[in-house]
C-alpha positions as CSV (number, residue, x, y, z in Angstrom):
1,X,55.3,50.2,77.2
2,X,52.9,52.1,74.9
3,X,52.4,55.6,74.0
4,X,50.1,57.7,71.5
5,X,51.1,59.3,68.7
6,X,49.2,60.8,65.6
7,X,49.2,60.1,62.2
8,X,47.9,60.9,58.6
9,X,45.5,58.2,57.0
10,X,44.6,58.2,53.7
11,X,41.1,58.7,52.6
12,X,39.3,56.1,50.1
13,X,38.1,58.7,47.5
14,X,35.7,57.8,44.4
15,X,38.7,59.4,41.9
16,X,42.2,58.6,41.3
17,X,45.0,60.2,44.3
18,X,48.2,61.7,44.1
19,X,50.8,63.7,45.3
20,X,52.9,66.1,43.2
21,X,56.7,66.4,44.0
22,X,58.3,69.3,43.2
23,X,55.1,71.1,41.9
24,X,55.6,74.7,40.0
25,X,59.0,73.4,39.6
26,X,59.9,74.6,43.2
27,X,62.4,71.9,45.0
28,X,60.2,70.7,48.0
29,X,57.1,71.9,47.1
30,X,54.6,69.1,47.4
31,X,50.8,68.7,46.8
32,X,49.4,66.3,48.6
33,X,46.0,64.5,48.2
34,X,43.7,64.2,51.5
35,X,44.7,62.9,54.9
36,X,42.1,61.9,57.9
37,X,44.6,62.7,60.9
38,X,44.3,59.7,63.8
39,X,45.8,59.3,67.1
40,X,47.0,55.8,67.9
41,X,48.3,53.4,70.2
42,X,52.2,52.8,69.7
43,X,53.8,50.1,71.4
44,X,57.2,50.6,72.3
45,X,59.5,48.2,71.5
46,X,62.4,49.2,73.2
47,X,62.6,46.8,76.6
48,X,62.5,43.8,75.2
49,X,58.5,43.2,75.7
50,X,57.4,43.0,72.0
51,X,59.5,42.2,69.7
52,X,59.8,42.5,65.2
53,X,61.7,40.1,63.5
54,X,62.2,40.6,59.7
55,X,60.6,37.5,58.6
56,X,57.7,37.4,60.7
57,X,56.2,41.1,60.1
58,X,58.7,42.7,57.4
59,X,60.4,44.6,59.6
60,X,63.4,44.5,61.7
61,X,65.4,47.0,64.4
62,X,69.6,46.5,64.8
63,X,72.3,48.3,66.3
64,X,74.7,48.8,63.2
65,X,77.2,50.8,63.4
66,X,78.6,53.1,60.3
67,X,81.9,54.1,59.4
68,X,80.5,57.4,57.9
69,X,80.6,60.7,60.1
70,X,78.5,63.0,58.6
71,X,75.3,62.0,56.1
72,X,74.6,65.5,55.4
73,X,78.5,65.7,53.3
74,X,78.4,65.7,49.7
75,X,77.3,62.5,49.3
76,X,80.2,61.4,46.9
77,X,82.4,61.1,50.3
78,X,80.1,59.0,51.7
79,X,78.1,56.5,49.6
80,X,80.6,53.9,48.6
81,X,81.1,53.1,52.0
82,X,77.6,53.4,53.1
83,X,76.4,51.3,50.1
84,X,78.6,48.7,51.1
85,X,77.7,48.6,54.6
86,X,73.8,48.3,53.4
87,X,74.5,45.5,51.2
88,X,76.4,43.3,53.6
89,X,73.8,43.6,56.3
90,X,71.2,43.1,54.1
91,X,72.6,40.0,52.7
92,X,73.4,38.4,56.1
93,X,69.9,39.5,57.7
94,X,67.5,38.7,54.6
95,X,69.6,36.2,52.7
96,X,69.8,37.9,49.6
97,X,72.2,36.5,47.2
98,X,72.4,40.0,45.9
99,X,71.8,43.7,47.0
100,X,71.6,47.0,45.0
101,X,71.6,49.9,47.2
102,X,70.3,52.8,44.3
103,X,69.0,55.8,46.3
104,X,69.6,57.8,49.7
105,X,67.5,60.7,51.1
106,X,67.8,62.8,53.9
107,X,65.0,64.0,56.0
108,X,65.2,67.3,58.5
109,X,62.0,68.1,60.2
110,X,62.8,71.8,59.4
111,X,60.2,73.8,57.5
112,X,63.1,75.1,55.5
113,X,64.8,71.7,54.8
114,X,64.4,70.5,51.1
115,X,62.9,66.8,51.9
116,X,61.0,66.5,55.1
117,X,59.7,63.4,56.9
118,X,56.5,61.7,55.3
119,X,53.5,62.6,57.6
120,X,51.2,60.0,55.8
121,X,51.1,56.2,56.4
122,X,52.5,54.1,53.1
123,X,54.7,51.7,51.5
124,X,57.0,52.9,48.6
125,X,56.1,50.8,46.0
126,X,52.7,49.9,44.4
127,X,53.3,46.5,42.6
128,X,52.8,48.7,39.0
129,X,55.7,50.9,41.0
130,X,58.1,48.6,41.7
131,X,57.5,46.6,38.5
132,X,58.6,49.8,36.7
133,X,61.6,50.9,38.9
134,X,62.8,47.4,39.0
135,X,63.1,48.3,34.6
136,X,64.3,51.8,36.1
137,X,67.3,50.4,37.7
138,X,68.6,47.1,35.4
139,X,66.9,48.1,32.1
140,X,64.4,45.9,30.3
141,X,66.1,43.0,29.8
142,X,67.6,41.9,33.4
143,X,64.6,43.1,34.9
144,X,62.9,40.4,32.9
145,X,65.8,38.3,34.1
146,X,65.1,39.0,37.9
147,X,61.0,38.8,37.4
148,X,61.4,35.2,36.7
149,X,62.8,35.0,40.6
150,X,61.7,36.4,43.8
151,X,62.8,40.0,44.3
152,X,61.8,43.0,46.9
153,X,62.6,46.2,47.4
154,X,63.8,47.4,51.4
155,X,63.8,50.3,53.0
156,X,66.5,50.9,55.4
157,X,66.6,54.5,57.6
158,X,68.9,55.7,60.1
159,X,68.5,58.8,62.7
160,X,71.3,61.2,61.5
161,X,73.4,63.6,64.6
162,X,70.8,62.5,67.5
163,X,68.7,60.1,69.1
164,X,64.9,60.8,67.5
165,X,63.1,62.7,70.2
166,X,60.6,63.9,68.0
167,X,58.7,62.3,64.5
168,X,59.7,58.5,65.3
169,X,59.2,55.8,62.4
170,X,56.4,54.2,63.2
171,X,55.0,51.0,61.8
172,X,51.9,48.9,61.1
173,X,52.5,45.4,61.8
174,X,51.4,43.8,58.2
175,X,49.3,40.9,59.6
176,X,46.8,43.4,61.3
177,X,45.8,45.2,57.5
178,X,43.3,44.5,55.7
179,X,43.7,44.0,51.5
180,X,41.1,46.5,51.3
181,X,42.9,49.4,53.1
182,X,45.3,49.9,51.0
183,X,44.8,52.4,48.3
184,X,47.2,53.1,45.4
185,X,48.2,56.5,45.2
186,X,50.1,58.3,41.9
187,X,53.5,60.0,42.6
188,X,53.8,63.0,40.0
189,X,57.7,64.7,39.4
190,X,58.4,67.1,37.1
191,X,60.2,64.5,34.8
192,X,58.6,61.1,36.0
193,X,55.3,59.4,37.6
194,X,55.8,56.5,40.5
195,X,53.5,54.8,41.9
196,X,53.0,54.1,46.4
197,X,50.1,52.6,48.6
198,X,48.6,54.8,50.9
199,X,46.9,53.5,54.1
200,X,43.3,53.9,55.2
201,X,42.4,53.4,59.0
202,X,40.9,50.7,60.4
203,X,41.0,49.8,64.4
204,X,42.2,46.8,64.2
205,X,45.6,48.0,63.1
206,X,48.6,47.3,65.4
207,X,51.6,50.2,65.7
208,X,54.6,49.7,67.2
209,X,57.6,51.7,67.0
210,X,61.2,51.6,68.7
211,X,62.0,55.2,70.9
212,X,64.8,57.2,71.2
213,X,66.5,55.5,68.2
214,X,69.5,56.3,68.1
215,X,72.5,56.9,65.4
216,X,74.2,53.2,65.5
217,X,70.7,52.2,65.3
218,X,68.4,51.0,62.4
219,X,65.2,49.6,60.8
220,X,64.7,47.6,57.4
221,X,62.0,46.5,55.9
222,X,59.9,45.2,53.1
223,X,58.0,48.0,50.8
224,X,57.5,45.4,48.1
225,X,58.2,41.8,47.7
226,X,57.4,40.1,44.2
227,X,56.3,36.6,45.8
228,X,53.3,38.7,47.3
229,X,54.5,39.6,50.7
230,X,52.6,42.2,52.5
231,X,54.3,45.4,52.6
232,X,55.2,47.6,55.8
233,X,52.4,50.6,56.6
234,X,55.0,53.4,58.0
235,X,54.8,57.2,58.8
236,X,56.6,59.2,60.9
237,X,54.3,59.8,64.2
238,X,53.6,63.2,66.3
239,X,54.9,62.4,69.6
240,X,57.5,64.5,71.4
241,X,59.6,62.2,73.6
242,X,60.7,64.7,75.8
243,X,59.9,68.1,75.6
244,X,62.6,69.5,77.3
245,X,65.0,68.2,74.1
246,X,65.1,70.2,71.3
247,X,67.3,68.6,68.8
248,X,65.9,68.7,64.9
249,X,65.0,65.2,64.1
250,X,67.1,64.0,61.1
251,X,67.2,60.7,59.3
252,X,68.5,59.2,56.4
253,X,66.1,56.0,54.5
254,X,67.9,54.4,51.3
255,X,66.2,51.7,49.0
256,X,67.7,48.7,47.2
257,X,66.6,46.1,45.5
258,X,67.3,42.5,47.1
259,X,67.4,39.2,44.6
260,X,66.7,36.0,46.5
């Protein structure tokens, strides 16, 4: 099955991009550089008719399960188990030989909410990016250590309460995007600069995206892979499953770095 959706391109501009996170010092105040909104085709995975498999396009959906009742506790209760959830699914589905789970956000699509799903089609991680988070994380000399093996970095999000009616992940399958599409975009916070690739259109790019995911449900995949894998285009889409439900879509994504 497929449906539409819209989502935020970015534009190729003669100047460097970026967003500022936090800007004026105000918690969820972000600046964002210029977006060419698109509507596009979405094929729904759910069905059984297409299909994503981790090491074919990056990305992978699974029913998993998670001892944790409420994401949205202080997270001290929680991310011990969660971490350790993370890490044993992610060794058994990409064969890492090891997993460090180092960062969780929550999303509500809530004007109020303090972090808010990402309207604009990306990957995390520039390679500049995740060469300096990798340092971030282990310090200079292990991440020399790891560089002189393969490494990534996955993303793995979760819908929190509900099945996602509204704001679905959506992806671009890698082998349908061009080199030349991507554009690397600065990430400004008060007390640090990142680095993330935005995506320009192009019609030849393939979405697909799973509906109604629910809770015990999840996606993972690759925003950065040291032995030059193509990273995963993602945003969440426009689309209103059914407009008769009106639960707040609420997710949680968390990062970690895989060693192979």
């Amino acid at each position: 099955m497929s449906s539409t959706g819209t989502v935020n391109y970015h534009v190729h501009k003669p100047g460097r991009q970026a967003f500022e996170i936090d800007a004026g010092g105000i918690v969820g105040n972000v600046i964002s550089p210029e977006f060419s909104a698109a509507e596009v085709e979405l094929t729904d995975l759910r069905g059984g008719l297409a299909s994503a498999e981790f090491e074919r396009d990056g990305f992978a959906f699974l029913t998993l399960p998670s001892a944790v009742g409420d994401f949205e506790a202080d997270a001290t209760v929680w991310t011990a188990t969660y971490d350790r959830e993370l890490k044993d699914m992610l060794r058994r589905e990409t064969g890492a030989r090891e997993v460090i789970v180092f960062d969780h956000t929550v999303r509500v699509d809530d004007p109020e909410a303090t972090r808010r799903p990402a309207r604009h089609v990306h990957s995390d991680y520039s390679p500049d990016g995740a060469e300096q988070r990798l340092v971030d994380i282990l310090g200079t000399e292990t991440a020399a250590e790891w560089s002189k093996g393969r490494y990534a970095f996955v993303n793995v999000w979760r819908p929190v309460g509900d099945a996602i009616n509204s704001a679905p992940l959506g992806f671009v399958r890698p082998s349908t995007v061009k080199d030349e599409d991507w554009i690397e975009i600065d990430l400004i916070y008060p007390d640090r600069r990142g680095r993330i690739m935005g995506l320009a259109a192009d019609e030849g790019q393939e979405w697909v995206y799973l509906s109604r995911m629910r809770p015990d449900e999840v996606v993972y995949f690759n925003i950065y892979d040291s032995s030059g894998r193509p990273p995963v285009g993602h945003s969440a889409i426009d689309l209103v499953e059914d407009p008769s439900v009106t639960t707040v879509r609420r997710s949680i994504e968390s990062r970690a770095l895989v060693r192979f």
